[in-house]
C-alpha positions as CSV (number, residue, x, y, z in Angstrom):
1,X,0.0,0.0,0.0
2,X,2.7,2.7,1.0
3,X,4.3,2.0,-2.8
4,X,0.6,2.8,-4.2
5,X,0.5,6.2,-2.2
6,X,4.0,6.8,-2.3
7,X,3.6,6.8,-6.5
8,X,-0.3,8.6,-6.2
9,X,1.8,11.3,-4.4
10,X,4.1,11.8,-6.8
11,X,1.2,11.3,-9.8
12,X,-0.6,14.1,-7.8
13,X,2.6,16.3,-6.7
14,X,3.4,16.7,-10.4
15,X,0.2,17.3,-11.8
16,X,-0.4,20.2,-9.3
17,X,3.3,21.2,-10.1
18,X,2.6,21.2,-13.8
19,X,-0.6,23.4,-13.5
20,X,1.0,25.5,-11.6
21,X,3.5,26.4,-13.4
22,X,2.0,26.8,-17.0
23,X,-0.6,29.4,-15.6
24,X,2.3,31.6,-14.3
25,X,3.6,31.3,-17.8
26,X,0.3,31.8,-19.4
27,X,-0.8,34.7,-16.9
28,X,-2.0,37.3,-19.6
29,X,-4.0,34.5,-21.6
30,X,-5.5,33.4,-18.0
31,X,-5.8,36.8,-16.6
32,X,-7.9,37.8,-19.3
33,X,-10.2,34.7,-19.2
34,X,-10.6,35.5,-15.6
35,X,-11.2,39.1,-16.2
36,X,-14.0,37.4,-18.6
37,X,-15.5,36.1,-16.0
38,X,-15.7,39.2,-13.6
39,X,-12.9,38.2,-11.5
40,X,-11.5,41.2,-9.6
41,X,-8.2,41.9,-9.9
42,X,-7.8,39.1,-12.2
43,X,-3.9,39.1,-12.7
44,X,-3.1,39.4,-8.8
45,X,-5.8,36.3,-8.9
46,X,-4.4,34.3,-11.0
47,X,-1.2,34.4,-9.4
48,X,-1.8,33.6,-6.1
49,X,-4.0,30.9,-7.3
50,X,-1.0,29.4,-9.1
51,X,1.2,30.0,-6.4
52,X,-1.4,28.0,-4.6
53,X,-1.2,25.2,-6.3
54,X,2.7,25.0,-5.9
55,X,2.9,25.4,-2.9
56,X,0.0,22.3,-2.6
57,X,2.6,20.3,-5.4
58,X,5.3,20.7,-2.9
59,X,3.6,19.3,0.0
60,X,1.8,16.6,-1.5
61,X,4.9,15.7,-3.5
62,X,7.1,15.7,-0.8
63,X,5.0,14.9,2.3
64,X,6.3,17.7,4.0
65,X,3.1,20.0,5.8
66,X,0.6,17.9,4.2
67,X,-2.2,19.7,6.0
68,X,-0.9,23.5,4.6
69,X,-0.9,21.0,1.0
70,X,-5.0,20.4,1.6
71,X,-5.7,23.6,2.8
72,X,-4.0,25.6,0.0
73,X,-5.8,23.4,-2.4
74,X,-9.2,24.0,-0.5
75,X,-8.7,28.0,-1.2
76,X,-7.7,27.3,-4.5
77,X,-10.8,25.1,-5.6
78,X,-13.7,27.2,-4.0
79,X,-13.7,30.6,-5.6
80,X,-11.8,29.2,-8.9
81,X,-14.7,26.6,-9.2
82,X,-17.7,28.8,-7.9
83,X,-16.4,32.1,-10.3
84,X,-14.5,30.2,-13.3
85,X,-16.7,27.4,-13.8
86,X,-20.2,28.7,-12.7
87,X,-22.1,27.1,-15.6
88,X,-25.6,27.9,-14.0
89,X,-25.0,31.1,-15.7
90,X,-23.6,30.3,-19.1
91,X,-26.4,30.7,-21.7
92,X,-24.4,29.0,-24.5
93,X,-25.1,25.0,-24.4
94,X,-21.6,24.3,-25.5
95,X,-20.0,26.7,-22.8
96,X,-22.3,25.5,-20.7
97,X,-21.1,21.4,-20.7
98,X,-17.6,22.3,-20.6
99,X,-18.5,24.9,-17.9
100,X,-20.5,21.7,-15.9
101,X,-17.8,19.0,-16.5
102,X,-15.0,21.2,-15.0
103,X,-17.4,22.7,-12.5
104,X,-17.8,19.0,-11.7
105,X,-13.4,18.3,-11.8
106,X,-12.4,20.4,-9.4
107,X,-14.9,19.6,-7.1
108,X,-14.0,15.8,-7.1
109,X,-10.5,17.1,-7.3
110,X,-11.3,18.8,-4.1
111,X,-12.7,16.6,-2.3
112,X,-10.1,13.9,-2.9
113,X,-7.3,16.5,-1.7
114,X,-9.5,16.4,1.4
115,X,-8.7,12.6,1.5
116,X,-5.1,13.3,2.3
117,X,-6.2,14.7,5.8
118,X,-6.9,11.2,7.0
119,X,-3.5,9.7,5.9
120,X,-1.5,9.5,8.6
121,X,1.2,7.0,7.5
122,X,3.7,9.5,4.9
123,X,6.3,7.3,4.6
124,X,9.1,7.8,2.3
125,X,8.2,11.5,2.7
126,X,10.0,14.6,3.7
127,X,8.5,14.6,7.1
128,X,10.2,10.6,7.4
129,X,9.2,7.5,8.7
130,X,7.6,6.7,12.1
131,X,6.7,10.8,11.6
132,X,3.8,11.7,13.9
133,X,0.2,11.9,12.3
134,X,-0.5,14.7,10.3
């Protein structure tokens, strides 16, 4: 089992590392889809909700602060999902489904992240084996 998590870890580390880092090097493109959606201040948004997510790739990754890892994804998904995907307003049908089904991603994507707070074995992490629960 700790193999399994160990790799999920990783699997999950690197794809919060990998969205992280493209929408800091895609902030105009992003910052204008969130000013789109009446984001305030959507450059300073998108940012720290980047920065979010590396800071949650680090500790998942790693295993080091797993708890700061949840929470930052936590502040990340609610107002990202509730402003960016809120596809009870989109009047286009297309918009609309793509709106739902990512709507419906991060919420899962949330609630899995909420998972790690019951792990309390993070072996082969930063925070080392025999390492108090989280």
């Amino acid at each position: 089992m700790q193999v399994g998590f160990a790799i999920g870890r990783i699997i999950v580390g690197l794809f919060y590392l990998f969205t992280g880092v493209s929408g800091l090097l895609n902030l105009n493109m992003l910052a204008g889809y969130a000013a789109s959606k009446g984001v305030p201040a959507p450059m300073l948004a998108v940012i720290v909700s980047h920065l979010l997510l590396l800071l949650a790739a680090v500790c998942i990754f790693t295993g080091w602060k797993p708890v700061i890892g949840v929470a930052a994804l936590v502040i990340f998904y609610l107002p990202v999902t509730f402003m960016m995907h809120n596809f009870w307003a989109v009047p286009d049908p297309m918009a609309k489904m793509t709106d739902t089904i990512m709507f419906m991603k991060n919420m899962a994507l949330m609630g899995s992240s909420l998972m790690f707070l019951r792990v309390s074995d993070w072996r082969w992490s930063a925070r080392g084996a025999g390492a108090p629960p989280i």
